[in-house]
C-alpha positions in Angstrom: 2.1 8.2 9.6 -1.4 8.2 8.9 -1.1 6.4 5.6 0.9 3.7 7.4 -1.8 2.6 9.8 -4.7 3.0 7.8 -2.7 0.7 4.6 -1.9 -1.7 7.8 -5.4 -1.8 9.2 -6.6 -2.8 5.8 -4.4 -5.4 5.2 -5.6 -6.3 8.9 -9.3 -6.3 7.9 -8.4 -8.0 4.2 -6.8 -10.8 7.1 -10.0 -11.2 9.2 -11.9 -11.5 5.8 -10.1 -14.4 4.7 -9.9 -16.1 8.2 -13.4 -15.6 8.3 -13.8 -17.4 4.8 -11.8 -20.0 5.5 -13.3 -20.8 9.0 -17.1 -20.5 7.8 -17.9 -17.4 10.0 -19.8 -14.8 9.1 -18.7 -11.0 8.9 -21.5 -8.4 9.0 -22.5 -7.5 5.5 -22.4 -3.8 6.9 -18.4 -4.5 6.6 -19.2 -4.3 2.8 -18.4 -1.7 1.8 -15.7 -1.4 3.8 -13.5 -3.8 2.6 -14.3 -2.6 -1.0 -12.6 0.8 -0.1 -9.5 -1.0 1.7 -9.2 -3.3 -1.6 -9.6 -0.2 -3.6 -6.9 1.5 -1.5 -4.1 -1.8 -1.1 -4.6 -2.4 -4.7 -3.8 1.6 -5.7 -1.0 1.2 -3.3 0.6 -2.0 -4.4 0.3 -0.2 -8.3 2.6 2.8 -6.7 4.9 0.6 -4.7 5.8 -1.6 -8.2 6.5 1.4 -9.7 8.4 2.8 -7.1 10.4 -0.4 -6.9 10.9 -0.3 -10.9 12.1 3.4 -10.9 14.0 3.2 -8.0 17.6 1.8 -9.5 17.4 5.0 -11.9 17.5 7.6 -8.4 19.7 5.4 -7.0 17.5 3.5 -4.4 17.3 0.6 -3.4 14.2 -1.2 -5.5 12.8 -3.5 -2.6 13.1 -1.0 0.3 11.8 1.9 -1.5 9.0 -0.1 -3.1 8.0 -1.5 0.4 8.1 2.1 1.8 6.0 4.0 -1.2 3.0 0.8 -0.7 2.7 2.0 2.7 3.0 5.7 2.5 1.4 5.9 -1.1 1.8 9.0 -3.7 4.3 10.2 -0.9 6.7 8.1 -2.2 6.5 8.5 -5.4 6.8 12.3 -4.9 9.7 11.6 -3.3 11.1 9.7 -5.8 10.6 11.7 -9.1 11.6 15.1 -7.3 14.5 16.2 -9.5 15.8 19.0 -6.6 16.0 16.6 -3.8 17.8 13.4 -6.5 20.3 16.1 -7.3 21.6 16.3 -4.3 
């Protein structure tokens, strides 16, 4: 649950960023730093939820839902995915 908010207040920030740029107003360059971590982070998650989506016809999931879910959850997801006891079932 956790993972879900902060991945969805990034892509909130990453929002205002671009609003900001494309309206000529100024963010606080304290933000910095900031949106490097939340780029960091969506760009790590958008990595596990293409994998996720590419891997997920082989478990038997559907690629788009399951590749939307691991983005916003993160390793999770993957986990989830390549754990041979649970795909047994």
């Amino acid at each position: 649950m956790i993972s879900i908010v902060l991945i969805s207040s990034a892509i909130g920030l990453e929002l205002w960023n671009i609003y900001a740029l494309l309206s000529s107003s100024n963010i606080p360059s304290y933000l910095n730093p900031i949106f490097w971590i939340e780029r960091f982070a969506i760009g790590i998650h958008l990595v596990e939820g293409v994998i996720a989506a590419f891997y997920a016809p082989s478990r038997k999931k559907m690629p788009i839902k399951y590749g939307t879910y691991t983005f916003f959850v993160g390793t999770v997801g993957l986990l989830e995915l390549f754990d041979l006891h649970k795909s047994e079932v």
